[in-house]
C-alpha positions as CSV (number, residue, x, y, z in Angstrom):
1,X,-22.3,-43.1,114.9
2,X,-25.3,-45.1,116.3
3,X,-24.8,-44.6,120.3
4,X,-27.2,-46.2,123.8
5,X,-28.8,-43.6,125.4
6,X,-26.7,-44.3,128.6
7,X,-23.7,-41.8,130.0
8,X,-25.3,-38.5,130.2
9,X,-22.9,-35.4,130.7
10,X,-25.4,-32.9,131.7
11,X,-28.8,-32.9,132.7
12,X,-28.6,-29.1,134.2
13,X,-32.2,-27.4,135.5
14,X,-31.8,-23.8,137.3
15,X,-33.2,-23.6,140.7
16,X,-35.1,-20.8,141.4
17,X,-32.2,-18.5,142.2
18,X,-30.9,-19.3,138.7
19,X,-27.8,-21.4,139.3
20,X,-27.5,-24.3,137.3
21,X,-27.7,-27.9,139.6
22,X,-26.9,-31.1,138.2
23,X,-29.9,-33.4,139.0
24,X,-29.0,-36.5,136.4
25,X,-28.4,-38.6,139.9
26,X,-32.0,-38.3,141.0
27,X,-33.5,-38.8,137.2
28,X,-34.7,-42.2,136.5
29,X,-36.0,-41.0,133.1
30,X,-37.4,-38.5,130.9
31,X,-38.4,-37.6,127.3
32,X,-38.4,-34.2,125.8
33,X,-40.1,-33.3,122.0
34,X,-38.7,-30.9,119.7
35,X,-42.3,-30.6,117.3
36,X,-43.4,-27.8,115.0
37,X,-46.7,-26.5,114.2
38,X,-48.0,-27.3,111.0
39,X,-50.6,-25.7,108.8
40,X,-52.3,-27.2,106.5
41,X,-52.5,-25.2,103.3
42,X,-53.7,-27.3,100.7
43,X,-55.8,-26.4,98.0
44,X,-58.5,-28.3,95.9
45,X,-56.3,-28.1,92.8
46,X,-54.2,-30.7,95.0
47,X,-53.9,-34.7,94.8
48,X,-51.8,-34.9,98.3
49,X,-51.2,-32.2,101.2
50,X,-49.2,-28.8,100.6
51,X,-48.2,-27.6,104.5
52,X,-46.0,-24.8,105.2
53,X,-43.9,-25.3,109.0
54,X,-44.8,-23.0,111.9
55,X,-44.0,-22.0,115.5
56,X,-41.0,-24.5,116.9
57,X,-42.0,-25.8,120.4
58,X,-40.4,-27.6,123.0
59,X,-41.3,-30.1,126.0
60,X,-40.2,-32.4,128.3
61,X,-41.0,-34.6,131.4
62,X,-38.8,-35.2,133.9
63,X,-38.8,-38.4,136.0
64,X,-37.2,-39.3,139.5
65,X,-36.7,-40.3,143.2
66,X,-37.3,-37.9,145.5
67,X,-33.9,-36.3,147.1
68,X,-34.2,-33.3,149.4
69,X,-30.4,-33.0,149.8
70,X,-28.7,-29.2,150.4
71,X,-27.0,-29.5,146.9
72,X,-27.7,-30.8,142.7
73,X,-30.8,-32.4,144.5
74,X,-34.1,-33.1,142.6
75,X,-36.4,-31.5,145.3
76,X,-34.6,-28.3,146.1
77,X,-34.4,-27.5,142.4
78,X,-38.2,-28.3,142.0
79,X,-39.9,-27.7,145.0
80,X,-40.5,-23.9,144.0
81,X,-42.2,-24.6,140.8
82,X,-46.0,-24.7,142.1
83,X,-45.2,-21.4,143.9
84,X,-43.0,-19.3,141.3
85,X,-43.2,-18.7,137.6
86,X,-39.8,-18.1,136.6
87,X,-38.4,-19.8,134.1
88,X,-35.4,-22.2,134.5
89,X,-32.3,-23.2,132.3
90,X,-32.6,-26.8,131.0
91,X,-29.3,-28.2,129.7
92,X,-29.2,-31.2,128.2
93,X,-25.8,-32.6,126.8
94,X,-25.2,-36.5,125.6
95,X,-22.3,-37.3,123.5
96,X,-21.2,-33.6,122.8
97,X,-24.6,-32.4,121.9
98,X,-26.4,-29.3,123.7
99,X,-29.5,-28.7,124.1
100,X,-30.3,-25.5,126.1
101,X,-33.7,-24.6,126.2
102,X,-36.2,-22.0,129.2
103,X,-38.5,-23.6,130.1
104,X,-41.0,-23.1,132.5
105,X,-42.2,-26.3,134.9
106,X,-45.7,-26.5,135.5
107,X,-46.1,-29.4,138.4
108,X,-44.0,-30.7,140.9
109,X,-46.1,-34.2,141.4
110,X,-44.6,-36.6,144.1
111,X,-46.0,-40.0,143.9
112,X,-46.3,-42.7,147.2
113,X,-45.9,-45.4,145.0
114,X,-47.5,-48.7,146.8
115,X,-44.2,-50.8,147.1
116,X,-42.9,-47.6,149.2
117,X,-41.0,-45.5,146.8
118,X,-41.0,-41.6,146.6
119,X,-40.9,-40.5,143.0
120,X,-41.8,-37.5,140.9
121,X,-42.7,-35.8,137.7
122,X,-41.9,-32.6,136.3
123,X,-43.4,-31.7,132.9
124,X,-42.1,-28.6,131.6
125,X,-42.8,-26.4,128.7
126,X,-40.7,-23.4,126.6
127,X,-40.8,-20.3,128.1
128,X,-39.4,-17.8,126.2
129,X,-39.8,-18.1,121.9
130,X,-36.5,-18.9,121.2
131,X,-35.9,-21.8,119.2
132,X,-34.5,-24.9,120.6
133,X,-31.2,-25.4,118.7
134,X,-29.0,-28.3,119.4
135,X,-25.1,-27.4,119.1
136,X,-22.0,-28.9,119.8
137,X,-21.0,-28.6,123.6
Protein backbone atom coordinates (compact mmCIF):
# COMPACT_ATOMS: atom_id res chain seq x y z
CA UNK A 1 0.00 0.00 0.00
CA UNK A 2 1.38 3.35 -1.30
CA UNK A 3 1.56 5.49 2.12
CA UNK A 4 2.83 9.75 2.94
CA UNK A 5 5.77 9.81 4.79
CA UNK A 6 3.87 11.57 7.68
CA UNK A 7 3.07 9.73 11.32
CA UNK A 8 6.23 8.39 12.39
CA UNK A 9 6.14 5.77 15.44
CA UNK A 10 9.67 5.83 16.38
CA UNK A 11 12.48 7.79 15.65
CA UNK A 12 14.64 6.29 18.82
CA UNK A 13 18.60 7.51 19.10
CA UNK A 14 20.51 6.25 22.39
CA UNK A 15 22.09 8.96 24.48
CA UNK A 16 25.27 8.31 25.60
CA UNK A 17 24.26 6.25 28.65
CA UNK A 18 22.48 3.97 26.15
CA UNK A 19 18.78 4.51 26.92
CA UNK A 20 16.72 4.91 24.00
CA UNK A 21 15.05 8.78 23.84
CA UNK A 22 12.44 9.61 21.47
CA UNK A 23 13.55 12.78 19.61
CA UNK A 24 10.89 12.67 16.53
CA UNK A 25 9.42 16.09 18.21
CA UNK A 26 12.69 18.05 17.66
CA UNK A 27 13.30 16.42 13.95
CA UNK A 28 12.26 18.56 11.22
CA UNK A 29 13.76 16.07 8.63
CA UNK A 30 16.20 13.54 7.76
CA UNK A 31 17.16 10.97 5.07
CA UNK A 32 19.05 7.75 5.71
CA UNK A 33 20.66 5.35 2.60
CA UNK A 34 20.72 1.75 2.78
CA UNK A 35 23.67 1.29 -0.44
CA UNK A 36 25.95 -1.57 -1.14
CA UNK A 37 29.32 -1.58 -2.52
CA UNK A 38 29.74 -2.76 -5.85
CA UNK A 39 32.61 -4.23 -7.77
CA UNK A 40 32.95 -4.12 -11.03
CA UNK A 41 33.98 -7.43 -12.47
CA UNK A 42 33.54 -7.41 -15.98
CA UNK A 43 35.51 -8.92 -18.41
CA UNK A 44 36.49 -8.08 -22.10
CA UNK A 45 34.66 -11.12 -23.35
CA UNK A 46 31.55 -8.84 -22.10
CA UNK A 47 29.02 -6.47 -24.26
CA UNK A 48 27.45 -4.89 -20.82
CA UNK A 49 28.74 -4.91 -17.04
CA UNK A 50 29.00 -8.28 -14.89
CA UNK A 51 29.21 -6.79 -10.97
CA UNK A 52 29.10 -8.94 -8.03
CA UNK A 53 27.33 -6.98 -4.57
CA UNK A 54 29.66 -6.11 -1.59
CA UNK A 55 29.87 -4.70 1.91
CA UNK A 56 26.05 -3.32 3.01
CA UNK A 57 26.37 0.24 4.48
CA UNK A 58 24.30 2.48 6.13
CA UNK A 59 23.78 6.39 6.71
CA UNK A 60 21.68 9.01 7.71
CA UNK A 61 21.39 12.76 8.53
CA UNK A 62 19.48 13.97 11.06
CA UNK A 63 17.77 17.36 10.96
CA UNK A 64 16.16 19.70 13.84
CA UNK A 65 15.45 22.59 16.27
CA UNK A 66 17.49 22.83 18.94
CA UNK A 67 15.83 21.57 22.45
CA UNK A 68 17.91 21.30 25.52
CA UNK A 69 15.09 19.89 27.59
CA UNK A 70 15.89 17.18 30.72
CA UNK A 71 14.05 14.39 28.72
CA UNK A 72 13.63 12.74 24.61
CA UNK A 73 15.35 16.11 23.83
CA UNK A 74 17.45 16.61 20.67
CA UNK A 75 20.43 18.24 22.43
CA UNK A 76 20.89 16.09 25.41
CA UNK A 77 20.90 13.05 23.17
CA UNK A 78 23.51 14.67 20.89
CA UNK A 79 25.47 17.01 22.67
CA UNK A 80 28.09 14.20 23.59
CA UNK A 81 28.79 13.11 20.16
CA UNK A 82 31.98 15.50 19.37
CA UNK A 83 33.33 14.28 22.83
CA UNK A 84 32.56 10.38 22.93
CA UNK A 85 32.83 7.65 20.37
CA UNK A 86 30.25 5.26 21.35
CA UNK A 87 27.92 4.14 19.25
CA UNK A 88 24.20 4.79 19.62
CA UNK A 89 20.90 2.69 18.86
CA UNK A 90 19.00 4.25 15.87
CA UNK A 91 15.36 3.05 15.58
CA UNK A 92 13.47 3.88 13.00
CA UNK A 93 9.81 2.54 12.78
CA UNK A 94 6.96 3.94 10.10
CA UNK A 95 3.99 1.98 9.38
CA UNK A 96 5.17 -1.27 11.18
CA UNK A 97 8.50 -1.34 9.69
CA UNK A 98 11.93 -1.45 11.87
CA UNK A 99 14.83 -0.34 11.13
CA UNK A 100 17.44 -0.71 13.92
CA UNK A 101 20.77 0.14 13.00
CA UNK A 102 24.54 1.45 15.46
CA UNK A 103 25.58 3.93 14.32
CA UNK A 104 28.07 6.21 15.25
CA UNK A 105 27.35 10.27 14.85
CA UNK A 106 30.14 12.19 13.71
CA UNK A 107 29.04 16.05 14.26
CA UNK A 108 26.82 17.78 16.28
CA UNK A 109 26.51 21.18 14.02
CA UNK A 110 24.13 23.87 15.40
CA UNK A 111 23.32 26.47 12.90
CA UNK A 112 22.26 30.54 13.85
CA UNK A 113 20.15 30.64 10.98
CA UNK A 114 19.73 34.58 9.94
CA UNK A 115 15.85 34.78 10.49
CA UNK A 116 16.82 33.64 14.29
CA UNK A 117 16.27 29.94 14.43
CA UNK A 118 18.53 27.31 16.22
CA UNK A 119 18.85 24.25 14.21
CA UNK A 120 21.07 21.21 13.78
CA UNK A 121 22.53 18.41 11.85
CA UNK A 122 23.65 15.15 12.83
CA UNK A 123 25.13 12.85 10.16
CA UNK A 124 25.76 9.50 11.28
CA UNK A 125 27.38 6.48 9.99
CA UNK A 126 27.16 2.33 10.87
CA UNK A 127 29.16 1.35 13.51
CA UNK A 128 29.31 -2.03 14.03
CA UNK A 129 29.14 -4.55 10.50
CA UNK A 130 25.93 -5.78 11.02
CA UNK A 131 23.62 -5.47 8.20
CA UNK A 132 20.78 -3.16 8.31
CA UNK A 133 17.72 -5.36 8.04
CA UNK A 134 14.33 -3.87 8.06
CA UNK A 135 11.58 -6.19 9.95
CA UNK A 136 8.28 -5.94 11.12
CA UNK A 137 7.93 -4.01 14.51
Amino acid sequence: MKETGLGWTTLDVDDAAGTPQDIRNDVTNFNFATPRGVQDVTGIDKSAFERLLLLADFSITLNGVFNDAASDASHMVLRTVPSTSVARTTTIVISGQSLPVEALYTDYALTRNADGSLTWTAPGVLANGAVPTWATA
